[in-house]
Phi, psi and omega in degrees: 000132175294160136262167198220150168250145208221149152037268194317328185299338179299137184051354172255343127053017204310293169090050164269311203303333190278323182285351177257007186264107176333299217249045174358089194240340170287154183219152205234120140268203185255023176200008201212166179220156148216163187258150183271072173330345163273318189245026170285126131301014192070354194327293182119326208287015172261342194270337196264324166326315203295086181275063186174051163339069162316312158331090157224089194348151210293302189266024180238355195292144199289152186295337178276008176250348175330320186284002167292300227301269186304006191246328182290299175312310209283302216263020133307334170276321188209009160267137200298179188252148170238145210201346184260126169298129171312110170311153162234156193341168201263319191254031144348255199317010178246331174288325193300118176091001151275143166307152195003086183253006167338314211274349183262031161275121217272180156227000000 
């Protein structure tokens, strides 16, 4: 079972969850990260990293974040793999904790 980034990560993108992931399985778009659900290995060292707890095994994502389960498969598939951690955005911390912010999700 995978983990998946959900919601809170639109515009905020902190990219602590990354250097620390064995199976390089992240992949970095231009406002968002998702894990690649085939080379995620379950490890967990990316879910405790997250400062906006963003993270979540595949069968714990709260029931209104279920389309990450599919927006981390699809756009995983065709966003670059990142292995590094990532700056994140300047007004980061003003994004953390709003709600539906799904329609601000760059592609």
């Amino acid at each position: 079972m995978a983990f998946v980034v959900t919601e809170n990560c639109i515009k905020c993108k902190h990219g602590d969850c990354v250097p620390v992931c064995p199976a390089d399985a992240f992949h970095e778009g231009p406002n968002f990260l998702v894990i690649n659900p085939i080379e995620c290995i379950d490890c967990g060292l990316c879910e405790p990293e997250c400062p906006v707890n963003a993270i979540f095994q595949e069968d714990e994502v709260p029931e209104d974040q279920h389309v990450f389960i599919e927006i981390n498969e699809e756009l995983s598939e065709v966003w670059p793999v990142i292995t590094d951690k990532c700056e994140p955005p300047a007004d980061a911390s003003e994004w953390d904790g709003v709600e539906n912010k799904l329609a601000l999700l760059e592609r």
